[in-house]
N, CA, C and O atoms as CSV, one atom per row, in Angstrom:
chain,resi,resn,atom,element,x,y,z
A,1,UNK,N,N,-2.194,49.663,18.349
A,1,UNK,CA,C,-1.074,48.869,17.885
A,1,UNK,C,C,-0.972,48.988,16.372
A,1,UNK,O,O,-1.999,48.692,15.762
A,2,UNK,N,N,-0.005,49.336,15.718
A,2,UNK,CA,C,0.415,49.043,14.397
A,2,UNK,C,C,1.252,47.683,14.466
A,2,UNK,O,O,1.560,47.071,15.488
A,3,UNK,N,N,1.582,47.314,12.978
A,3,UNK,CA,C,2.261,46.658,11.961
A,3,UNK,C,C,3.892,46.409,12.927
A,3,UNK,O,O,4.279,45.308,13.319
A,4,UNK,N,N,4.504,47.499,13.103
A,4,UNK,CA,C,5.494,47.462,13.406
A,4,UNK,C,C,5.603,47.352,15.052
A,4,UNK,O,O,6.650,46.747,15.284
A,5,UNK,N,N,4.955,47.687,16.251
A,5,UNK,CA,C,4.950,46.980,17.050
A,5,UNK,C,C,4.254,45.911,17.318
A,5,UNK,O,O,4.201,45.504,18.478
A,6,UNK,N,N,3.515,45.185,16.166
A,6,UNK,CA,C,3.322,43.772,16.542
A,6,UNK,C,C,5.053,43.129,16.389
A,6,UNK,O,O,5.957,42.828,17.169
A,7,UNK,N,N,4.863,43.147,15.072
A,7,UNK,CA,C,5.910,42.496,14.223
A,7,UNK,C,C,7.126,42.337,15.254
A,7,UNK,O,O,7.682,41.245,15.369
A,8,UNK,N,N,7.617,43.710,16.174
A,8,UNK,CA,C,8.649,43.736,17.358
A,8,UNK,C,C,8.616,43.000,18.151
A,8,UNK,O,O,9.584,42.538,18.755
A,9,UNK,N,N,7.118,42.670,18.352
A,9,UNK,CA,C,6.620,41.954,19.838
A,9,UNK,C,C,6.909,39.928,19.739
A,9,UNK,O,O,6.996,39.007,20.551
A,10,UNK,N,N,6.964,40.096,18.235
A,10,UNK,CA,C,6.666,38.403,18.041
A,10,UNK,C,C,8.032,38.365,17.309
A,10,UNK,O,O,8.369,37.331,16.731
A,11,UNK,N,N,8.571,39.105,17.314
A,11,UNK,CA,C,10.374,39.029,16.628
A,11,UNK,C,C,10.838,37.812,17.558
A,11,UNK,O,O,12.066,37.789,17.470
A,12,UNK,N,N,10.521,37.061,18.183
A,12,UNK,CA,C,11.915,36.601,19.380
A,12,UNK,C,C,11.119,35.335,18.599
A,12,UNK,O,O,10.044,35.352,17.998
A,13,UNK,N,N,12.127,34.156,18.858
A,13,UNK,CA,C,11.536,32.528,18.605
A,13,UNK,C,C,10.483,32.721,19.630
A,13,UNK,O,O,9.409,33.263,19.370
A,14,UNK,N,N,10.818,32.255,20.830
A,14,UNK,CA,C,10.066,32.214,22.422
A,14,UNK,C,C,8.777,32.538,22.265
A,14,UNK,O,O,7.848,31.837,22.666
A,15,UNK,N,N,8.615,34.020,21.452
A,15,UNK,CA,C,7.206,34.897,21.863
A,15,UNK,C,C,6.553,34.301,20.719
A,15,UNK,O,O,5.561,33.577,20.631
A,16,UNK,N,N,7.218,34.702,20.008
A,16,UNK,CA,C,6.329,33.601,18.486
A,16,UNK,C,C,5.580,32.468,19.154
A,16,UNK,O,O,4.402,32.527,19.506
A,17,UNK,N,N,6.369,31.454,19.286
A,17,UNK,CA,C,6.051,30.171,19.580
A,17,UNK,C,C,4.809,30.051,20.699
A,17,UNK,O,O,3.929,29.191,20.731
A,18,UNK,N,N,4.977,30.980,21.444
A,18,UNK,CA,C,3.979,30.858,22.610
A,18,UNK,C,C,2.462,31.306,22.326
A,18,UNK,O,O,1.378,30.880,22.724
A,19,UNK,N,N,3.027,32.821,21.078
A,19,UNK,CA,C,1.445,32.915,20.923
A,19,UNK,C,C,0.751,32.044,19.691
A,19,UNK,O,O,-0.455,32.137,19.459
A,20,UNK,N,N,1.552,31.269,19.002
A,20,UNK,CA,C,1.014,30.191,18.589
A,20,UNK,C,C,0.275,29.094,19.250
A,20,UNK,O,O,-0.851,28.604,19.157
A,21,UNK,N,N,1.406,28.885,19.998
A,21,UNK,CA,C,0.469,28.031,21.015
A,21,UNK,C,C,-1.000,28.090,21.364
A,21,UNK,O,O,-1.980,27.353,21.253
A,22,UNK,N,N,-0.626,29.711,21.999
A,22,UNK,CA,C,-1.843,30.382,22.599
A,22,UNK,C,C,-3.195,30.289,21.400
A,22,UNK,O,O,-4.287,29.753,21.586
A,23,UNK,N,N,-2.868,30.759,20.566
A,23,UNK,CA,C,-3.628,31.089,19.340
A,23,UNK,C,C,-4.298,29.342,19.233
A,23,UNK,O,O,-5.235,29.026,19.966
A,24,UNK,N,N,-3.826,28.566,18.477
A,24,UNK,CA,C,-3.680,26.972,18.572
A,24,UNK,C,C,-4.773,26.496,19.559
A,24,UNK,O,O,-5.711,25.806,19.162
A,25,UNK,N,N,-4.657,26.822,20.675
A,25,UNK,CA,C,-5.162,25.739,22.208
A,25,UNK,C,C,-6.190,27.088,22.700
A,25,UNK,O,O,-7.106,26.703,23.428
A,26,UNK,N,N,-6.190,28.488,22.445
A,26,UNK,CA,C,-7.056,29.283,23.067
A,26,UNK,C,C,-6.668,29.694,24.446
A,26,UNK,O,O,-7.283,30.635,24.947
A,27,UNK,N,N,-5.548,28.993,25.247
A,27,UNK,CA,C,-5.179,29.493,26.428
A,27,UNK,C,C,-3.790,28.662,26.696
A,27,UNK,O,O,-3.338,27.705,26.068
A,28,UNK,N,N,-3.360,29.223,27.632
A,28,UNK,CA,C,-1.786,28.116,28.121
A,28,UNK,C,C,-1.683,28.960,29.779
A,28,UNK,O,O,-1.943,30.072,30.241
A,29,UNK,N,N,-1.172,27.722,30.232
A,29,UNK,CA,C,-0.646,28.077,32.056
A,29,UNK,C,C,0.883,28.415,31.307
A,29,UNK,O,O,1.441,27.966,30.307
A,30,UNK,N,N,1.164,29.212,32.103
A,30,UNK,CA,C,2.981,29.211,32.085
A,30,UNK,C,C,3.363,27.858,32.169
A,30,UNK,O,O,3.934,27.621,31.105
A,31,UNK,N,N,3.353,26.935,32.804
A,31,UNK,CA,C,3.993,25.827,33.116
A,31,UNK,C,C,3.878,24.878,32.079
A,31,UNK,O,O,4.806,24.135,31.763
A,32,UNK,N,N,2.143,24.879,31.232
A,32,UNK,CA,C,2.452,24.169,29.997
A,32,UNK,C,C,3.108,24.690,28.954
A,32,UNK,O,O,3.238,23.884,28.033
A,33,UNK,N,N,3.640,25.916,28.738
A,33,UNK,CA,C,4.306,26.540,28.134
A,33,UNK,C,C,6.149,26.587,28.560
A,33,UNK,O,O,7.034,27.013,27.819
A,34,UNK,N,N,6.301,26.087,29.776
A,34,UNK,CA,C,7.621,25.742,30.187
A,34,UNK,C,C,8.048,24.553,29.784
A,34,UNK,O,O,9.147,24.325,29.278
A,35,UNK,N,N,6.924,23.543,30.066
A,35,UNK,CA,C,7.626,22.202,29.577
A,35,UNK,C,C,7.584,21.731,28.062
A,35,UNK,O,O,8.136,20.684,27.724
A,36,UNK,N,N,6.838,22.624,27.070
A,36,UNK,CA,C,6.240,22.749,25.972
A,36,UNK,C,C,7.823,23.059,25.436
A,36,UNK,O,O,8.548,22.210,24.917
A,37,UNK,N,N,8.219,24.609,25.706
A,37,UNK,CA,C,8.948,25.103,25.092
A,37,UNK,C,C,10.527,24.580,25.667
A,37,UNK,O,O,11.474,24.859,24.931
A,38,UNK,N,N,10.771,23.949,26.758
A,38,UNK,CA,C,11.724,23.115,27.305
A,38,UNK,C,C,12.803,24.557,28.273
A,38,UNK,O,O,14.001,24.668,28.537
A,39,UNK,N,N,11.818,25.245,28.479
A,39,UNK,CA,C,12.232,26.698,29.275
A,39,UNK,C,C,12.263,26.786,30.703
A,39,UNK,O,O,11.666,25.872,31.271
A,40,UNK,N,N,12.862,27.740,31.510
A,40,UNK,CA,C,12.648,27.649,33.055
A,40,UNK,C,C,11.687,29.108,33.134
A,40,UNK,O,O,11.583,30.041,32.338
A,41,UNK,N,N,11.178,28.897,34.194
A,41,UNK,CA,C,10.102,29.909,34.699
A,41,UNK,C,C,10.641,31.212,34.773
A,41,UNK,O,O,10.171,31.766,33.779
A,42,UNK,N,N,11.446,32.132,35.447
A,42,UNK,CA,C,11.749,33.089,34.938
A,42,UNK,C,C,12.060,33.490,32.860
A,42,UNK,O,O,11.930,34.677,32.561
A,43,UNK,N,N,12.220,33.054,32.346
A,43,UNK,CA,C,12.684,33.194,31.275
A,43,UNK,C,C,11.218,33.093,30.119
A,43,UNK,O,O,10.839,33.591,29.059
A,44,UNK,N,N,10.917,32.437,30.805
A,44,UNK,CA,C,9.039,32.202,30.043
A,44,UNK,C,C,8.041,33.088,30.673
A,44,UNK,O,O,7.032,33.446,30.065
A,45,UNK,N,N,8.320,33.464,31.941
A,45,UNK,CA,C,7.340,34.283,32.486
A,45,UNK,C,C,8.034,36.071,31.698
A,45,UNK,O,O,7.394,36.979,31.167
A,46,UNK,N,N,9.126,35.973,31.890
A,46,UNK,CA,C,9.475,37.149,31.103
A,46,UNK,C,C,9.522,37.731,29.686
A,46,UNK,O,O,9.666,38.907,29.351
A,47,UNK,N,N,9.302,36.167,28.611
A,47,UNK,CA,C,8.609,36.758,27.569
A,47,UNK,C,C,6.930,36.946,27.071
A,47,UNK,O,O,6.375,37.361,26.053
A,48,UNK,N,N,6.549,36.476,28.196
A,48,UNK,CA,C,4.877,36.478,28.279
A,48,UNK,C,C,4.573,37.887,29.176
A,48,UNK,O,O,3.413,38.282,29.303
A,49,UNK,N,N,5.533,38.495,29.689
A,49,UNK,CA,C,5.220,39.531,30.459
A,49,UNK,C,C,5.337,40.440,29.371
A,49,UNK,O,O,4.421,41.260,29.307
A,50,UNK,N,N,6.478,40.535,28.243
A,50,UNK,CA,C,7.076,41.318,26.930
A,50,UNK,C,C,5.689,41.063,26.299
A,50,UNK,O,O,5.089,42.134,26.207
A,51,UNK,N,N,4.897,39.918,25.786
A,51,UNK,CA,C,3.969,40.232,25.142
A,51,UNK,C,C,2.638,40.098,25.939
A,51,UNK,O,O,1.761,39.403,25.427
A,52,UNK,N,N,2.376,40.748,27.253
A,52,UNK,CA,C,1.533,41.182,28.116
A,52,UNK,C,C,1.339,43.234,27.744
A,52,UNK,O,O,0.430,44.025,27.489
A,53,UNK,N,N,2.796,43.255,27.934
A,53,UNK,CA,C,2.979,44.712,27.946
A,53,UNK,C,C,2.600,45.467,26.385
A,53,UNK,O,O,2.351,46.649,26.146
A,54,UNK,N,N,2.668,44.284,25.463
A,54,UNK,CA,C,2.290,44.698,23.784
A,54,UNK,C,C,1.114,44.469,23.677
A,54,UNK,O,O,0.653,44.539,22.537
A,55,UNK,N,N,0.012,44.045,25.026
A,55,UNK,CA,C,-1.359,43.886,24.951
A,55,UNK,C,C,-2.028,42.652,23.518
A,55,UNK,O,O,-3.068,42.791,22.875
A,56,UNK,N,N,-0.942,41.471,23.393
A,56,UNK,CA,C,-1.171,40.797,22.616
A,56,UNK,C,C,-2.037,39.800,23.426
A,56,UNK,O,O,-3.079,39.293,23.010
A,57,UNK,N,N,-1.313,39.524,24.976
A,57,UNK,CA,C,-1.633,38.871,25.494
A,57,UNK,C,C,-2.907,39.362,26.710
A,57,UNK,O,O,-3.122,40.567,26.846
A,58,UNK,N,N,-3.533,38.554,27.373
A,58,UNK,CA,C,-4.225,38.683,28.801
A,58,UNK,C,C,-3.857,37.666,29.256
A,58,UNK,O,O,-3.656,36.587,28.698
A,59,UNK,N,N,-3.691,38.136,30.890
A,59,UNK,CA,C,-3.378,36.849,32.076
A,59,UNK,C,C,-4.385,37.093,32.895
A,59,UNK,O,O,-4.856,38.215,33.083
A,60,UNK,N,N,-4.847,35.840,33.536
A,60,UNK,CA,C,-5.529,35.489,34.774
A,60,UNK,C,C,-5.306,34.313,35.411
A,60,UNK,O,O,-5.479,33.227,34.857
A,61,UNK,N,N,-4.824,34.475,36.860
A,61,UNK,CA,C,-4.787,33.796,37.645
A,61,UNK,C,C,-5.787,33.115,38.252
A,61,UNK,O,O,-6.879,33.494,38.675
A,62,UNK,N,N,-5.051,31.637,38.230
A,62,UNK,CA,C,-6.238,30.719,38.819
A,62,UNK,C,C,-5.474,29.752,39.620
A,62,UNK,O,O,-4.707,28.949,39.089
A,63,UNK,N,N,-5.691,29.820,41.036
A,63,UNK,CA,C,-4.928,29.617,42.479
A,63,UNK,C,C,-2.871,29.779,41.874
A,63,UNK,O,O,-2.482,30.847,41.402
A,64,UNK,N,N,-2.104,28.826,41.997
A,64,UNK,CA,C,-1.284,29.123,41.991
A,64,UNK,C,C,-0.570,29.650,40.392
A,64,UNK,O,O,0.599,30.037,40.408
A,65,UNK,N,N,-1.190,29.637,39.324
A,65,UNK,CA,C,-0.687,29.177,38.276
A,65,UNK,C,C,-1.452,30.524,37.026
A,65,UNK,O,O,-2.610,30.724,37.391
A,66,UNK,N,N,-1.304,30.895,36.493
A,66,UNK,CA,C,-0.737,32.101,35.550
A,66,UNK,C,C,-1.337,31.842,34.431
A,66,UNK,O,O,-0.378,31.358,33.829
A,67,UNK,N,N,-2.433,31.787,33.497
A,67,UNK,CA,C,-3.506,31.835,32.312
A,67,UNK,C,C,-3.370,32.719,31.632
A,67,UNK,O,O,-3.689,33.859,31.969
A,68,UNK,N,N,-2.755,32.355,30.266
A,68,UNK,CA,C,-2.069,33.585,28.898
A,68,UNK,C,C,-3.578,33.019,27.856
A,68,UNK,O,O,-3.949,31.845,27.881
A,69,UNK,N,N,-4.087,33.803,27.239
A,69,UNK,CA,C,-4.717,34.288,26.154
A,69,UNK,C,C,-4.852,35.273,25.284
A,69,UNK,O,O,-5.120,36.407,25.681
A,70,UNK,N,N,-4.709,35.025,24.149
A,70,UNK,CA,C,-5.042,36.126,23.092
A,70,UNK,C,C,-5.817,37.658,23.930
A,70,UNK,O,O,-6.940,37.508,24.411
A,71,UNK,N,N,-5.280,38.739,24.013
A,71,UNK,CA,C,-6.096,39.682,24.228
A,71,UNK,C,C,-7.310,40.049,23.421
A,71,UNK,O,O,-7.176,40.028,22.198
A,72,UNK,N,N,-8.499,40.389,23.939
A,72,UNK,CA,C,-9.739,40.214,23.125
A,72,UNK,C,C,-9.355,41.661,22.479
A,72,UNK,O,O,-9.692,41.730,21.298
A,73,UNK,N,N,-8.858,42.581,22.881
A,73,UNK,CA,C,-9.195,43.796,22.246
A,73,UNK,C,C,-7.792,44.095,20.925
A,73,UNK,O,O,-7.527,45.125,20.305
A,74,UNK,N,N,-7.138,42.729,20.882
A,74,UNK,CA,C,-6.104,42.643,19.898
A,74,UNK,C,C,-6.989,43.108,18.697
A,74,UNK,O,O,-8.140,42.742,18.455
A,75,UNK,N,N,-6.126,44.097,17.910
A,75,UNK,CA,C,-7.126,44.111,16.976
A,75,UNK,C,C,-7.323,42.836,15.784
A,75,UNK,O,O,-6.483,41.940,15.853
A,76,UNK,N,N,-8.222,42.735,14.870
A,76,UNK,CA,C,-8.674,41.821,13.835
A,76,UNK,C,C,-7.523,41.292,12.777
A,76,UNK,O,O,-7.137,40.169,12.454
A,77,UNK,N,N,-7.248,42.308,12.485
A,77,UNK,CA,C,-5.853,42.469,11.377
A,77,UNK,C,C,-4.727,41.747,12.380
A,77,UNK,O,O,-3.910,40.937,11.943
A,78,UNK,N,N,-4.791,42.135,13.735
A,78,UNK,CA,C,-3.565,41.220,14.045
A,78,UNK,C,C,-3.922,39.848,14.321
A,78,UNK,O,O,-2.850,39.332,14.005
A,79,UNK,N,N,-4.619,38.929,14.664
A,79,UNK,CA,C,-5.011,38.045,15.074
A,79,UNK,C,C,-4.910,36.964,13.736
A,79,UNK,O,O,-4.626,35.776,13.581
A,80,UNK,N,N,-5.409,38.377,12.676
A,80,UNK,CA,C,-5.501,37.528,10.821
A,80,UNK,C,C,-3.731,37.064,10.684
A,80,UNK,O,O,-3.283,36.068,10.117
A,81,UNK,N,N,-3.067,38.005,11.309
A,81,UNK,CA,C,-1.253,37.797,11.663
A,81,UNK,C,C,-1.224,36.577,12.339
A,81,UNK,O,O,-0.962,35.551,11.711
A,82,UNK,N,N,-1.383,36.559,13.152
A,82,UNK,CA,C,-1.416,35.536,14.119
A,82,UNK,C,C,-1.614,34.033,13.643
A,82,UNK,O,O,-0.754,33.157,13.734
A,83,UNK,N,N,-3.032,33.864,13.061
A,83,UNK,CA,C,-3.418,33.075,12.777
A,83,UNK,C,C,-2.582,32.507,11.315
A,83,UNK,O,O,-2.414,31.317,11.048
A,84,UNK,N,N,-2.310,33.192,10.817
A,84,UNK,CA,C,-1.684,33.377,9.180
A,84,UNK,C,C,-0.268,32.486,9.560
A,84,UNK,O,O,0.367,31.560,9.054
A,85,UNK,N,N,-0.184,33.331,10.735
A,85,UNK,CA,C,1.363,32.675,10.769
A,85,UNK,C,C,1.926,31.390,11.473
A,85,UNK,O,O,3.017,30.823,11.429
A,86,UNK,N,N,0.574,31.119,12.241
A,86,UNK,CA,C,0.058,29.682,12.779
A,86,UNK,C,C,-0.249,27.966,11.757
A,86,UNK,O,O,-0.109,26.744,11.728
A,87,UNK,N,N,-0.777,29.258,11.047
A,87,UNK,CA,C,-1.407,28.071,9.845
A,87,UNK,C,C,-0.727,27.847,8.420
A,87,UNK,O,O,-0.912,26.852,7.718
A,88,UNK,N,N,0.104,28.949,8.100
A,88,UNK,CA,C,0.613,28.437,7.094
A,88,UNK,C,C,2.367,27.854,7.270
A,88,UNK,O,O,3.016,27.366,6.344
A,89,UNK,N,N,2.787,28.029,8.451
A,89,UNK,CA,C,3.873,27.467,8.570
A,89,UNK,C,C,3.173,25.769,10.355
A,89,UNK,O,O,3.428,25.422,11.508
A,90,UNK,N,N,2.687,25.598,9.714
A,90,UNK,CA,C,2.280,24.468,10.477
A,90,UNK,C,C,3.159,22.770,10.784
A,90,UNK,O,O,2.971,21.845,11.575
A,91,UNK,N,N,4.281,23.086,9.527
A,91,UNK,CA,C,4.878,21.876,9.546
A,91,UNK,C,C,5.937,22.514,10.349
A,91,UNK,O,O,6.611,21.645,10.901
A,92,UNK,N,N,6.350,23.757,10.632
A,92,UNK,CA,C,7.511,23.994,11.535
A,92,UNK,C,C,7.113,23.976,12.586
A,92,UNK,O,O,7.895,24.301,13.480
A,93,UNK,N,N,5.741,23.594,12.931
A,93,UNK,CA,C,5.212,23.878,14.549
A,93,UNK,C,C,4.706,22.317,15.149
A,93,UNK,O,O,4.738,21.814,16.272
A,94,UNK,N,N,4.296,21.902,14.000
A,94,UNK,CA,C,4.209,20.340,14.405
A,94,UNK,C,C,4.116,20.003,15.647
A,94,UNK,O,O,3.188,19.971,16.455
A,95,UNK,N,N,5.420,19.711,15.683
A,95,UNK,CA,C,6.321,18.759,16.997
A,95,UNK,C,C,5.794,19.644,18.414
A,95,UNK,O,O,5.550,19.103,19.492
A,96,UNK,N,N,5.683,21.114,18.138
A,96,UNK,CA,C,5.753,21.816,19.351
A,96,UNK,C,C,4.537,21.904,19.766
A,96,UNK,O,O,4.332,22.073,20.968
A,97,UNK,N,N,3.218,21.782,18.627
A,97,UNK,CA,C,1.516,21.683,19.061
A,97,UNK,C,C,1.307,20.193,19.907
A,97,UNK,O,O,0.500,20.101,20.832
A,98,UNK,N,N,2.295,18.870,19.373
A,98,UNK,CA,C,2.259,18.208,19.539
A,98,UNK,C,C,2.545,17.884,21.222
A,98,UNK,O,O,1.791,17.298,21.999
A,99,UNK,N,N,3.701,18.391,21.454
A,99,UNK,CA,C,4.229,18.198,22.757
A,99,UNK,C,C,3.176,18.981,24.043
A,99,UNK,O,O,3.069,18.647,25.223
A,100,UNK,N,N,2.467,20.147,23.281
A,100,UNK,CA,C,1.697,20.939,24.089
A,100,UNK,C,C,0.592,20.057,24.333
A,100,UNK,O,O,0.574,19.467,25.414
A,101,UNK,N,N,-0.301,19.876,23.534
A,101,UNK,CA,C,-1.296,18.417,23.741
A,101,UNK,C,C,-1.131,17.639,24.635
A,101,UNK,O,O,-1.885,17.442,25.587
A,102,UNK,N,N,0.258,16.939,24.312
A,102,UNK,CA,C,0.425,15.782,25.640
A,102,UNK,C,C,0.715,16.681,26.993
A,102,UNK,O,O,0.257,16.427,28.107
A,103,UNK,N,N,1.261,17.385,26.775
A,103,UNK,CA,C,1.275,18.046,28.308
A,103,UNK,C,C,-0.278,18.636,28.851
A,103,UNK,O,O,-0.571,18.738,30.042
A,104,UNK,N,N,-1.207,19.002,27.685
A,104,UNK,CA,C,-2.531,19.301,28.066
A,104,UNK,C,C,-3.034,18.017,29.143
A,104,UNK,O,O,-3.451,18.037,30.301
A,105,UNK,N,N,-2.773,16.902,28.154
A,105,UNK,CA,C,-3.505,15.431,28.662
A,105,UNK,C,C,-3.137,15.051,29.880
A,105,UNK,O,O,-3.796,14.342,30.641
A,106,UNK,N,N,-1.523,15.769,30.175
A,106,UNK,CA,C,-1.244,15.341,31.685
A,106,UNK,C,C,-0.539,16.321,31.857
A,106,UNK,O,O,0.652,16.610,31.742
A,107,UNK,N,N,-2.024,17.082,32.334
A,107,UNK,CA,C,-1.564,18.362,32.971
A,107,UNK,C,C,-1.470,18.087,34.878
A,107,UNK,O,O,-1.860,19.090,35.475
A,108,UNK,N,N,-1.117,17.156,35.630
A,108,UNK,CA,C,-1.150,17.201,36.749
A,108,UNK,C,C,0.514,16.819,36.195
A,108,UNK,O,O,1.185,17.135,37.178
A,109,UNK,N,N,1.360,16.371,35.260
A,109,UNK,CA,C,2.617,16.027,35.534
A,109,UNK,C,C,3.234,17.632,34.946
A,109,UNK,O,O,4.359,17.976,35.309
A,110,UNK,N,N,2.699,18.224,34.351
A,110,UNK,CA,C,3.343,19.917,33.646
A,110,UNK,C,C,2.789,20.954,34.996
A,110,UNK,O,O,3.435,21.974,35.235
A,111,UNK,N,N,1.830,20.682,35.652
A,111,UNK,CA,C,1.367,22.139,36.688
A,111,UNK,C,C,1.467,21.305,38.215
A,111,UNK,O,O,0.573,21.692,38.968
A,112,UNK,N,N,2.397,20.205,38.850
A,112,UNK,CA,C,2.468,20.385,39.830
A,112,UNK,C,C,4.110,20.445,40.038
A,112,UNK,O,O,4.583,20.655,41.155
């Protein structure tokens, strides 16, 4: 991966936001990431599939429900991206780390 297909991969609001998330919490179900981002399931599963295919992401399934994480073999330099762009714009993400949390805390009302 270079510079310029990260940069492609996290161009969209959606994908941004999610691998913040991701980055942020260390993992997300699709579904806390649906009610997080106020999205429907096709439309969230299809930009997590966009940054599946840029190997930013890894999924694993666990019974019905879909587990996004940072890919381990992302390289260093991107993750320093990642993180950079997590942490220094933190007041624009606020509200959205915020909402992810509470949906963490009641995760039987976001994953059933």
């Amino acid at each position: 991966m270079n510079a310029l297909q990260l940069f492609k991969c996290l161009a969209d609001d959606t994908r941004l936001k999610s691998v913040v998330l991701i980055h942020t919490f260390g993992e997300a179900c699709v579904c806390e990431l649906m009610e997080t981002l106020k999205l429907d399931q096709p439309k969230t599963s299809r930009h997590l599939a966009s940054l599946r295919k840029c190997n930013i992401l890894l999924d694993e399934r666990r019974g019905k429900w879909v587990y996004y994480r940072l890919h381990p073999e992302l390289p260093e330099w991107a993750k320093s991206v990642i993180a950079s762009a997590s942490e220094s714009n933190s007041e624009d993400f606020e509200a959205l780390l915020a909402t992810f949390k509470q949906c963490q805390l009641n995760g039987s009302d976001c994953c059933n």
